[in-house]
C-alpha positions in Angstrom: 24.8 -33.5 -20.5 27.9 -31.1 -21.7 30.0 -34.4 -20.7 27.8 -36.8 -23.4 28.8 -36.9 -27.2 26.2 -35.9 -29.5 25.7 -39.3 -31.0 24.8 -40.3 -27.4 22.4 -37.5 -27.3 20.5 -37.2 -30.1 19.4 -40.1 -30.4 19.0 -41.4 -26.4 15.6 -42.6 -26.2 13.5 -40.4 -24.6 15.4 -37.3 -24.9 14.5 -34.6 -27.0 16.5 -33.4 -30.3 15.8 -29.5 -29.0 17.7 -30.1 -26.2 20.6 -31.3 -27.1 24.1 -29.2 -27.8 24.7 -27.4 -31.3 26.5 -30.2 -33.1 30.3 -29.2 -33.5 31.4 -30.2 -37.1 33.5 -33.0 -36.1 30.3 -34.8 -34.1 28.4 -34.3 -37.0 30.4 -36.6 -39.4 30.3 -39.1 -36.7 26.4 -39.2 -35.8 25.2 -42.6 -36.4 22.3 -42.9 -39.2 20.2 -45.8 -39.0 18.9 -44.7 -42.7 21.8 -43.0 -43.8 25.0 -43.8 -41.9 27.5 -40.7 -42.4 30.9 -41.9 -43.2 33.2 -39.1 -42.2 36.5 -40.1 -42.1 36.2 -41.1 -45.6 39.2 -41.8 -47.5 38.6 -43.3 -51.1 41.3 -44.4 -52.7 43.0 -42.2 -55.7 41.9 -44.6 -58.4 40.3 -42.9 -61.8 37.6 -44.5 -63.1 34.5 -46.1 -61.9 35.1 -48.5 -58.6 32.7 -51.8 -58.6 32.8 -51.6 -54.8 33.0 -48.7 -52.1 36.2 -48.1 -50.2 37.0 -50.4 -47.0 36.5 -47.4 -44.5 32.7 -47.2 -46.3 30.2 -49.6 -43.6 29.2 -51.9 -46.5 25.5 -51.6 -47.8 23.1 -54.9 -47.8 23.6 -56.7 -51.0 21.2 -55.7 -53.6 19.3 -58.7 -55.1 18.9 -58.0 -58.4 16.4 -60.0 -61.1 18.4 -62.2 -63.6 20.3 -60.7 -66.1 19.8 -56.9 -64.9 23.8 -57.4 -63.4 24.8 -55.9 -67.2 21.6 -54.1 -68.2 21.8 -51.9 -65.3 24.5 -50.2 -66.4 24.6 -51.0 -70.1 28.6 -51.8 -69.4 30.2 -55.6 -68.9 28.6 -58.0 -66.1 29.6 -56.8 -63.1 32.4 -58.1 -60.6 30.9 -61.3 -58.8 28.6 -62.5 -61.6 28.8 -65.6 -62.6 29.1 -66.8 -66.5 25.9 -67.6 -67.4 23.9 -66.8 -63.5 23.4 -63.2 -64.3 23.3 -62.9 -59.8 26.0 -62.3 -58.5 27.4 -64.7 -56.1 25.9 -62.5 -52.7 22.7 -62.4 -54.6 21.2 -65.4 -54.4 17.2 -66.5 -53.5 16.3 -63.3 -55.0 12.4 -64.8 -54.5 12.6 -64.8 -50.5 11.1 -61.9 -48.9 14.1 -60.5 -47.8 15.9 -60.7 -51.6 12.3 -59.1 -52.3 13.0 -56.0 -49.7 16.2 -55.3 -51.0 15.2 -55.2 -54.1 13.1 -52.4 -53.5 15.5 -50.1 -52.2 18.0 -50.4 -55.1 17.9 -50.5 -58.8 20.4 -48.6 -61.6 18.2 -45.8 -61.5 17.1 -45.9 -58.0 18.5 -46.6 -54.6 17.7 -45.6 -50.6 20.0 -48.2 -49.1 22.4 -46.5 -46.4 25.3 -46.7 -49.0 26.0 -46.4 -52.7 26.3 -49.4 -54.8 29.4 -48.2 -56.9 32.2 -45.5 -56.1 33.8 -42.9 -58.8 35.7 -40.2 -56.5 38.0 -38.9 -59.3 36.4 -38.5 -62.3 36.7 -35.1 -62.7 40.1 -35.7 -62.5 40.4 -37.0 -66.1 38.7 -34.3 -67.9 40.8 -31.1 -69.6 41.4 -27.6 -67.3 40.3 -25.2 -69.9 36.9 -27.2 -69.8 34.1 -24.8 -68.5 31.4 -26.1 -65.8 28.8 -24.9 -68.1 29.7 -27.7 -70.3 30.1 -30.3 -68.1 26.9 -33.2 -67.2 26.8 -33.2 -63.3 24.9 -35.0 -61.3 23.8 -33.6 -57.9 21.6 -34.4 -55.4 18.5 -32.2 -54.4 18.2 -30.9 -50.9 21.3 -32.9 -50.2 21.6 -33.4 -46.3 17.7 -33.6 -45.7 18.1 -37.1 -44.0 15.5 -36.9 -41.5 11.7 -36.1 -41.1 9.8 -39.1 -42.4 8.9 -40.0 -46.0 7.6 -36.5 -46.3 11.0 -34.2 -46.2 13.6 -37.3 -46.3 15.4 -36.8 -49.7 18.1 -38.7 -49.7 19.8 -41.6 -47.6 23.6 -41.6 -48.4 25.2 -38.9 -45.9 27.5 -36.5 -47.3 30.8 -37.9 -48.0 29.2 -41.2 -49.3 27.5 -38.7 -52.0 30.6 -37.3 -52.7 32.4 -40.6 -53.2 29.7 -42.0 -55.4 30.2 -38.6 -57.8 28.0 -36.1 -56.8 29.1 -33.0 -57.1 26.2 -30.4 -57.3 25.0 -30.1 -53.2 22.0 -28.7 -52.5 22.3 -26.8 -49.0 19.4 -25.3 -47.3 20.4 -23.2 -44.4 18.2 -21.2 -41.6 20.1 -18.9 -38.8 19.3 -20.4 -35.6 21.7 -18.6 -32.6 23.7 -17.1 -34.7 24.6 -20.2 -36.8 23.6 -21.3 -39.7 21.9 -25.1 -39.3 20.6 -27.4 -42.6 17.1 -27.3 -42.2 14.3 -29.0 -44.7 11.0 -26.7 -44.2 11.3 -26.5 -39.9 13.2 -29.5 -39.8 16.9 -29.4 -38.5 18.7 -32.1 -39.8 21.2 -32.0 -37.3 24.5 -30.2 -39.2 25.7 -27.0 -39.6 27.2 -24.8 -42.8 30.4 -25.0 -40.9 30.2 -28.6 -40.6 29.3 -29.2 -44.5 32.1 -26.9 -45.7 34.5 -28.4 -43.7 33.5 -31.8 -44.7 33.1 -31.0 -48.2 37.1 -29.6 -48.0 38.2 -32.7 -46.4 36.8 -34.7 -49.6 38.6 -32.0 -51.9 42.0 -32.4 -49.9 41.7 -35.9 -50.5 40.9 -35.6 -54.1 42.2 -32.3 -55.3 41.6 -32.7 -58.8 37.7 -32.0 -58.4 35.0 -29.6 -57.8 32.2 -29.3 -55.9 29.3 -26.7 -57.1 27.6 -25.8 -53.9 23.9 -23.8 -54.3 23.5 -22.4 -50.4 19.8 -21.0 -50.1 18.0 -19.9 -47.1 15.4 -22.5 -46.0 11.6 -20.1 -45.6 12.6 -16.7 -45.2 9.6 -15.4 -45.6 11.7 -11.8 -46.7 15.2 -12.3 -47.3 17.1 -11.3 -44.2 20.5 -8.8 -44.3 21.5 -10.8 -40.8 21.4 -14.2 -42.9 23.6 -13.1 -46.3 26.3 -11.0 -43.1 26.7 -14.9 -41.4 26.8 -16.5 -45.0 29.5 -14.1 -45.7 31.3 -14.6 -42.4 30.9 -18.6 -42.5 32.8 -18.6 -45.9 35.8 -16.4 -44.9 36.2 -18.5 -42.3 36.0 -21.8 -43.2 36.5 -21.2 -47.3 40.5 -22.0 -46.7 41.1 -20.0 -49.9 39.3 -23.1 -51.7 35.7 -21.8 -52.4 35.1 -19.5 -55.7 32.9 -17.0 -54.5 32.6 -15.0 -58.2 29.7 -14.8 -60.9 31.6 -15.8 -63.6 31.4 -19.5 -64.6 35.2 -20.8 -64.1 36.6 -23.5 -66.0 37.5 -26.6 -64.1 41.2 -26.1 -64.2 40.4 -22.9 -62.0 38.1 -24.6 -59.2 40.1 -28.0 -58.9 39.8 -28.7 -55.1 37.5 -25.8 -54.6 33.8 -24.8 -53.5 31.9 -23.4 -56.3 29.2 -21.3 -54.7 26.0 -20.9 -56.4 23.7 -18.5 -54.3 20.0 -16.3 -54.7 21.0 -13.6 -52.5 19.4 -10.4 -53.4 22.4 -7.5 -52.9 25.5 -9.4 -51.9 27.6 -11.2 -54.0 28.5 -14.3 -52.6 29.0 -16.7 -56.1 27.4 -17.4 -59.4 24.0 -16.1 -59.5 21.5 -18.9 -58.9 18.5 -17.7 -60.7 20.6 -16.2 -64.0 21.0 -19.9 -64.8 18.8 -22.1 -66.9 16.7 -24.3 -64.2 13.8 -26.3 -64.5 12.6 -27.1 -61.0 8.5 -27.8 -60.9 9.0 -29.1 -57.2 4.9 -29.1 -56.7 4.1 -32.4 -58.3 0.5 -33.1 -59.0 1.1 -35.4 -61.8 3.9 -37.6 -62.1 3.7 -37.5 -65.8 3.5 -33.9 -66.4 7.1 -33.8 -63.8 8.9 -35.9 -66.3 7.7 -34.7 -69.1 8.8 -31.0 -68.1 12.4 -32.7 -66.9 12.3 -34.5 -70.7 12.1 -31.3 -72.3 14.7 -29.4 -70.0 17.1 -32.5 -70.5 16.6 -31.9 -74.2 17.1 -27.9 -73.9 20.3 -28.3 -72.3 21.7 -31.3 -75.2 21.1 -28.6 -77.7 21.5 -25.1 -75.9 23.8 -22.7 -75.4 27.6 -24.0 -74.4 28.0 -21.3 -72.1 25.3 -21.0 -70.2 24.6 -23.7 -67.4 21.5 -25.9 -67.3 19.8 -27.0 -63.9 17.3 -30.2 -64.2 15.4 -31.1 -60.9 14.4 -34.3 -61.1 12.9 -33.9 -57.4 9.4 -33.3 -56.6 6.9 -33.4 -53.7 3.4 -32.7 -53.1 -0.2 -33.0 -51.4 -0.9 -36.9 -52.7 2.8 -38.0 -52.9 6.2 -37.7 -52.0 10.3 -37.3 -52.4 10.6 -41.0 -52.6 7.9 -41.8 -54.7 8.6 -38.9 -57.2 12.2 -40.5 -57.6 10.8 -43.9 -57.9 8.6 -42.7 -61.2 11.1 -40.5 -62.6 14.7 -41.6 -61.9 14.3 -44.8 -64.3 12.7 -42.8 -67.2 15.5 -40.2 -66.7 17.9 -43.2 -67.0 16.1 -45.1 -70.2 16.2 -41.4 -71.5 19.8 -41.1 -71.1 20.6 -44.4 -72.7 18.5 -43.7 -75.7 21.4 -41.6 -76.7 24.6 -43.3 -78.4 26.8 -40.6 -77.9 28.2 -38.4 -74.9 25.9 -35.8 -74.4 26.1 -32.3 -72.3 22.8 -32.3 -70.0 24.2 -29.7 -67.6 23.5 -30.5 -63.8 21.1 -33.2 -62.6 19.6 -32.9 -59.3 18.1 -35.9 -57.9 16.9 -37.7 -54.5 18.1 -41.1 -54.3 20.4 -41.4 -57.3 21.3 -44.6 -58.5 24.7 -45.8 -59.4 23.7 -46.7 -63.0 21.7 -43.7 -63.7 24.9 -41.7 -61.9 27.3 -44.0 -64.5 25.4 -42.6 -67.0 25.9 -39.1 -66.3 29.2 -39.3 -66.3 29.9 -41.1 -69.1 28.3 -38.4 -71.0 31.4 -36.0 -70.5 33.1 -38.0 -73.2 34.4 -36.9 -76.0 31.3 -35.4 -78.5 31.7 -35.7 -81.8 30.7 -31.9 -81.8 33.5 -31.0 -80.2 32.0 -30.0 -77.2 33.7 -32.2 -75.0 37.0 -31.0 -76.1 38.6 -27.6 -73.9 37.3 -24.7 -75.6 38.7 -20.4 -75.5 37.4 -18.5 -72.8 35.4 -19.0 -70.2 31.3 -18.5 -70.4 30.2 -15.3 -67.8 26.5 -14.8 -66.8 24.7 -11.2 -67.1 25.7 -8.3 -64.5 23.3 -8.6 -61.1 20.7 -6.4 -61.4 16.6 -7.3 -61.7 16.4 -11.2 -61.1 13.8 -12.8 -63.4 12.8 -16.3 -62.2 12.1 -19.7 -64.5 14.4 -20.6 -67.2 16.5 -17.3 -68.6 19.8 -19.0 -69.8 20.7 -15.6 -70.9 24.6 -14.5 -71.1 26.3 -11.5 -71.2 29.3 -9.5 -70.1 29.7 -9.6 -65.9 29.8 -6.2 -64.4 32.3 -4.2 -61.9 31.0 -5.9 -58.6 34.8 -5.2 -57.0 36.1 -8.8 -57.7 39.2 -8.1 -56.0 37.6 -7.0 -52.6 35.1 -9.8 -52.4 38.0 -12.5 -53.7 40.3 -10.6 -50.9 37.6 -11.5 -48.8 36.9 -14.9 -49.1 40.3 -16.0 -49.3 40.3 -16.9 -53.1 44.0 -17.4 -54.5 45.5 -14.1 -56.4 45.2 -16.0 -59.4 41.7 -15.6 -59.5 41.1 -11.9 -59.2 41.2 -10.5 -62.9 
């Protein structure tokens, strides 16, 4: 067996995923997905903007079959390339009615979409906005337990791998780690879903060489720890001095984007160390236990709203994800993602709504997102003095705080030292 690839292991019929090898980080980019096909070797070109198509080395999704005259609506921008004057299908799109045009369908809208790829591709478009512009004012979109693509309707959150996430503009990952044999595996609940930390850091970096004028915001939790575990925060520690490069940001002061272009921005709940920006001293709205699909959306409604008119310097989380007893992942994304998108389009002018989290994101609703980083005619979307901080570690309250404050001696220099940030970064 030590002689047969991983993708020729794991899924061998009739051979069991707890035998095979830990996955080295350059198998797991390679795995074949039949949901979620994981484009490694991903190399978008460096175009700014928004790209109608994904890049050639990309395995093309199945052609969405959209209804008449949604080509324009589902963006709210100009028809599409390959619509025809006057069709409102584009060309591929065609016998919409059959069953098949029917199917496809279903698995993609502007607000909504589990096909194994993303419709649309924006790799750069962080690229465009100013370096004195802090993250906390910034809309992101992200993706909610970002690399859980296995485990049935019940765990499965999303179905574009990693790099195809990154090319279609996420850039908020949500990692869930447990320490198995002294590594750190992605785990949903008891799930292993067959990567590593090592394997997701060095992926993510790849996408940052590639396109060094962005930033990804990484929030690294430990799946069930039950108590948290000194052994778990030591490997967490260990895993991004060695892989970090001296691209992750590993501080709990908010940067601005000019200081984390081609970085990691580390987001953690630890309860001593100090690995990165403290999770739970941001603004978050996360009701994961849905038991009404109206009561989820309205609480993301009115978090969405507290973030347009909060605070500038703190950061707003919105979790649009949700599971529970009577439904699940998909279903919760199929109810809220399009009244998160009408929501959005309501407004007729760039907004700040901090950092969506989502399972299966569509490319209209992510289009919208992004276009929201425009200039404000508040002058928020302008660079602004300073840089926002969050409050000194010390009792962690949960829910939504959003309170600010001065940040603490926590020896920034050793821990920057330490995970191999640039000198620049240490005040």
């Amino acid at each position: 067996m030590a002689d047969v690839g991983i993708s020729q292991v794991v899924f061998q019929p009739g051979v069991s995923v707890k035998c095979s090898p830990w996955p080295r980080a350059e198998d797991e980019s390679r795995v074949h997905v039949p949901l979620a096909r994981q484009d490694a070797r991903h190399e978008c070109p460096r175009l700014n903007g928004w790209h109608p198509v994904p890049p050639a080395s990309v395995p093309p999704a199945p052609a969405a079959r959209l209804p008449t005259g949604l080509c324009s609506a589902a963006t709210g921008k100009a028809r599409a390339p390959g619509c025809q004057p006057g069709a409102g299908v584009p060309a591929g799109c065609r016998g919409a009615r059959s069953p098949a045009g029917m199917e496809s369908w279903s698995r993609r809208s502007a607000a909504f979409d589990c096909a194994p790829q993303p419709a649309a591709c924006c790799p750069d478009w962080m690229a465009e906005l100013p370096d004195a512009l802090p993250l906390s004012r910034l809309s992101i979109p992200g993706t909610h337990d970002s690399l859980s693509l296995f485990g049935g309707r019940r765990l499965r959150c999303q179905s574009w791998g990693l790099e195809a996430q990154l090319a279609a503009g996420i850039r908020f990952l949500d990692v869930r780690c447990k320490l198995r044999r002294g590594e750190l595996g992605i785990y949903h609940l008891c799930t292993f879903q067959r990567a590593s930390l090592r394997g997701v850091l060095r992926r993510t970096l790849r996408f940052l060489r590639a396109h060094p004028g962005e930033a990804v915001l990484m929030r690294i939790k430990e799946e069930l720890p039950g108590l948290p575990r000194a052994r778990f925060a030591a490997q967490l520690r260990r895993c991004l001095l060695e892989e970090g490069q001296g691209c992750v940001w590993c501080r709990e002061e908010v940067p601005t984007l000019g200081q984390v272009r081609g970085k990691i921005v580390v987001l953690e709940a630890l309860t001593r160390d100090v690995l990165g920006i403290p999770y739970e001293r941001l603004s978050i709205s996360d009701s994961w236990n849905v038991l009404s699909l109206e009561r989820k959306w309205a609480r993301v409604r009115r978090h969405l709203e507290k973030a347009a008119g909060g605070d500038p310097a703190t950061m707003y989380l919105t979790f649009c994800s949700g599971n529970g007893l009577f439904t699940w992942p998909e279903e919760v994304a199929r109810f809220v993602n399009p009244r998160c998108w009408q929501h959005l389009r309501r407004r007729g002018q760039p907004v700040r709504w901090g950092v969506l989290i989502m399972d299966f994101p569509g490319s209209g609703l992510l289009r919208l997102i992004l276009d929201s980083n425009g200039p404000r005619d508040d002058g928020r979307g302008t660079a602004a003095p300073g840089s926002p901080t969050v409050p000194a570690r010390g009792h962690r309250d949960t829910g939504d705080t959003g309170n600010t404050g001065d940040t603490g001696d926590i020896g920034a220099a050793a821990n920057s030292h330490a995970m191999g940030l640039m000198p620049s970064q240490v005040p």
